[in-house]
Structure formats: structure tokens, C-alpha cells
C-alpha positions in Angstrom: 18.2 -2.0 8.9 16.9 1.3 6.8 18.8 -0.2 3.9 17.1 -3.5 4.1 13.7 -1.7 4.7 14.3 0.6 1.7 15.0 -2.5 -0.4 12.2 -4.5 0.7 9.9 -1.4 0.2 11.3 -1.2 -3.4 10.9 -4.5 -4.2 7.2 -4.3 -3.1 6.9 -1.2 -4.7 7.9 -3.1 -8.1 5.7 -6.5 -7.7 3.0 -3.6 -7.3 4.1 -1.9 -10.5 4.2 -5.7 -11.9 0.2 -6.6 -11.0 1.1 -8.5 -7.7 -1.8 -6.4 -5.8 -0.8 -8.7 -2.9 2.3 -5.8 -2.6 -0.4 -3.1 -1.6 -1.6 -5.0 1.3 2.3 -5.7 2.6 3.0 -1.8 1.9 0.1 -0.5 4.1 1.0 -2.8 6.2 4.3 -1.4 6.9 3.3 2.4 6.5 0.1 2.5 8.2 0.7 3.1 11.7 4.2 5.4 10.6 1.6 7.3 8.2 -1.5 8.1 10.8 1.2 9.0 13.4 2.4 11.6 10.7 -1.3 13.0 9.9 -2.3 13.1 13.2 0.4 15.3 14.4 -1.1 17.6 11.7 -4.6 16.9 12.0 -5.0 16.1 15.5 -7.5 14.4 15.1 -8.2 10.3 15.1 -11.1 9.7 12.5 -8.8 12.7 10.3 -6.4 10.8 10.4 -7.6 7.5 9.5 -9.3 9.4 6.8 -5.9 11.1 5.4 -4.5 7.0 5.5 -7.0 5.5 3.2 -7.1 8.3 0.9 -3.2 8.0 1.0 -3.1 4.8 -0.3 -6.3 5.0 -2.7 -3.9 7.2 -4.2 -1.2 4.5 -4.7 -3.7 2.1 -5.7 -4.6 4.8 -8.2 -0.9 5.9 -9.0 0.4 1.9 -9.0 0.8 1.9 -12.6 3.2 4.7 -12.6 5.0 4.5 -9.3 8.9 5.0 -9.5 10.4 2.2 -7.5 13.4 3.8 -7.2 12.1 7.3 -5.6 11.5 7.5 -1.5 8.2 5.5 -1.3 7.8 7.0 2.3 8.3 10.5 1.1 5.6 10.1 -1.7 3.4 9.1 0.9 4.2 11.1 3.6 3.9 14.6 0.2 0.5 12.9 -0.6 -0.8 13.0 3.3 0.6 16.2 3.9 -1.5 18.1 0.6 -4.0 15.5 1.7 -4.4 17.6 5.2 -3.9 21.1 3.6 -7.0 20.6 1.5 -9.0 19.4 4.2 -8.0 22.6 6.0 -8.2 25.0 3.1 -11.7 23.3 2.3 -12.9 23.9 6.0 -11.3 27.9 6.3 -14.0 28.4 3.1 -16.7 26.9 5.0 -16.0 28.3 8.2 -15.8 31.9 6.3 -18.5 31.1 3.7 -21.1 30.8 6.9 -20.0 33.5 8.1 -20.8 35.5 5.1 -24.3 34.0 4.8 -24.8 35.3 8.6 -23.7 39.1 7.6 -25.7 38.9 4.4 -28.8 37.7 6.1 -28.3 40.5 9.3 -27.7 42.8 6.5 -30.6 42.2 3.7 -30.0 45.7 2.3 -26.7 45.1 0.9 -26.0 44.6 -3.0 -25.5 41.5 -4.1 -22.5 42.7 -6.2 -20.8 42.0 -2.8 -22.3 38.1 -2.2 -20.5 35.3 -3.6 -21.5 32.0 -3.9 -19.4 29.5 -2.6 -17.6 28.2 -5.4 -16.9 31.6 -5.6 -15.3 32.5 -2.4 -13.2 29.2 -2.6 -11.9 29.9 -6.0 -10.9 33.4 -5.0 -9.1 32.1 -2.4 -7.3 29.4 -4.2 -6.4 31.7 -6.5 -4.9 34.4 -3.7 -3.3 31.4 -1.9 -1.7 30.0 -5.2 -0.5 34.0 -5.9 1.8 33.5 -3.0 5.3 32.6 -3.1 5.3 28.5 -2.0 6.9 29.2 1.5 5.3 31.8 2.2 1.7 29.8 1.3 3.2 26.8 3.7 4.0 29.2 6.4 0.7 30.7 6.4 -1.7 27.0 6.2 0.7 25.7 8.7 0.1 28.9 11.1 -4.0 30.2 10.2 -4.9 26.6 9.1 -3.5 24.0 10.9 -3.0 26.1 14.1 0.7 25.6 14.8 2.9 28.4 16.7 5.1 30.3 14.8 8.0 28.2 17.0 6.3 25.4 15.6 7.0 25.8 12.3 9.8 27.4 12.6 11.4 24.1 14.0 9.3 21.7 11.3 11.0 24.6 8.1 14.3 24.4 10.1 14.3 28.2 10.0 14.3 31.1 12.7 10.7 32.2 14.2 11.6 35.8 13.0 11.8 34.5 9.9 8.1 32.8 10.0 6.7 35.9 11.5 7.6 37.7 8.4 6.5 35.5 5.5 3.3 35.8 8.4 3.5 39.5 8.2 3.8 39.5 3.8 1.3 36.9 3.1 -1.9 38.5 5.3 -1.0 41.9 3.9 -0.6 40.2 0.3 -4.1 38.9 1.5 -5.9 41.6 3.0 -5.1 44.0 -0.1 -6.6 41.4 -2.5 -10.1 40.7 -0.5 -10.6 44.7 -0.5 -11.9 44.6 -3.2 -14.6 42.1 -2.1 -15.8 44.3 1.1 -18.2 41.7 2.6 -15.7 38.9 2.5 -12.9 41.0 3.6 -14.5 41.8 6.8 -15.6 38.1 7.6 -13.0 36.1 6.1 -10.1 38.3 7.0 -11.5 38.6 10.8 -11.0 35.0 10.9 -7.7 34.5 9.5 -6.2 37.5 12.2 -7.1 35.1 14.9 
């Protein structure tokens, strides 16, 4: 039966390559409801993950001209929903820590503004301290301050021990914390948040 479905998704896959856009409808036909169970195990949330399935396959109607027929079409999609979901989160974490720096500015009006950043700001710093990690230790740490699983729960999705999560846990917030010390007023906001 997987056999057959793998060949019927590659042939799809292929009359999509080929112009047929007839094949798009069949493949989110037979994705959609295995693709928003997927994203809203991570999200947890309906509308989310509705959301995360039509930006999934926006993306293949984007990608269609280069799709590889002959790669795991479920696997591309389920990679696309997955970073899909991370930004999402990432995007919220700024917001949620960008407020709360406009709260302490404003109870604080004396302050320098050396220590404000605007919010472009503040999300590029943190891109660029999250991409400075090593890539399973960044997973481990959007999967745990992010998306709010247990450290046995992503333990068990890595296939790894929970000793082992709580020590890439352990590296990346110190990795963190010694990188927003520089940058007192987000430090104490955004790192408050991501201890909890």
C-alpha cells in the first residue's frame, strides 16, 4: 500500500512539474488532513494549523517548477510545516519580549536609549544568537522555550535521552544569556521570559 501511495504521489508530483495544475488539488487532497494533524501537534492550535497547511502548499505551488519527483514529497512537506511553525514561534518570542521591553522603557523613562532597540532590532539579534548555535542544540531549545514541549517530549520526538536534552538546554541559555549582557534592558526582559 505505501509503495503504491509513494508512486501515485510521484506521479502527481510529476504531472505537477509537467503544468497539470489539476495534480495540486489531488496532492492536497491526499496530504491535507495527514499535514494539519502534524502542525497541530506542534502548534496546538486549530486556525495555526490550518494556517501552517495553506502556507505549506503555497509553497509547492511556488516550488512546482523545481520539485524533485523522486525525493519524499511527504517529508518536503512535513520540513516546510515544521520551519513553517518555528517562525511563527520565533516571530511571537520577539513580540512577546519586544512588549515587554517597551513596558520597562516606559516605567523607566530615565534610562539611555543606547539600551532601547527597535524591533527589527531585537529580532535580528536574536536570529543572529539563535543561528550562532549548533543546529540541535537550536532545535532542542525552539522545541522546549518555543513550542512548550517537556524535555521528555523531545527527547522521545530526537530519539535521544532526556539527560541529553537538558544539557544542549543547559549550553544554549548560557550560550544565550552571555550574548544579551551586553544588551542590559533586553537581557533582563527577554531572558526572564525564556527561564520560564
Amino acid at each position: 500500500m505505501q509503495a503504491v501511495d509513494k508512486e501515485g504521489t510521484e506521479q502527481l508530483v510529476y504531472a505537477l512539474l509537467n503544468g497539470k495544475e489539476d495534480a495540486f488539488v489531488h496532492l492536497y487532497r491526499r496530504f491535507e488532513a495527514r499535514l494539519y494533524t502534524f502542525a497541530y501537534k506542534l502548534t496546538q492550535d486549530k486556525d495555526d494549523a490550518e494556517e501552517v497547511v495553506q502556507e505549506v502548499f503555497l509553497k509547492v505551488w511556488e516550488k512546482r517548477q523545481v520539485l524533485n519527483p523522486e525525493q519524499n514529497f511527504s517529508g518536503f512537506l512535513y520540513t516546510v510545516a515544521k520551519n513553517i511553525v518555528y517562525n511563527k514561534a520565533k516571530q511571537r518570542a520577539y513580540h512577546f519580549a519586544f512588549q515587554k521591553h517597551l513596558a520597562a522603557s516606559e516605567q523607566d523613562i530615565c534610562r539611555t536609549t543606547e539600551n532601547e532597540l527597535s524591533f527589527d532590532e531585537l529580532s535580528a539579534l536574536l536570529d543572529k544568537i539563535y543561528e550562532a548555535l549548533p543546529p540541535v542544540r537550536r532545535q532542542v531549545f525552539l522545541m522546549s522555550r518555543i513550542q512548550g514541549l517537556s524535555n521528555n517530549e523531545i527527547a522521545a520526538e530526537l530519539h535521544t535521552s532526556t539527560s541529553n536534552i537538558e544539557n544542549h538546554l543547559h549550553k544554549a541559555l548560557r550560550f544565550i544569556r552571555e550574548k544579551l549582557q551586553t544588551h542590559e534592558m533586553v537581557y533582563t526582559t527577554f531572558f526572564a521570559f525564556l527561564l520560564f
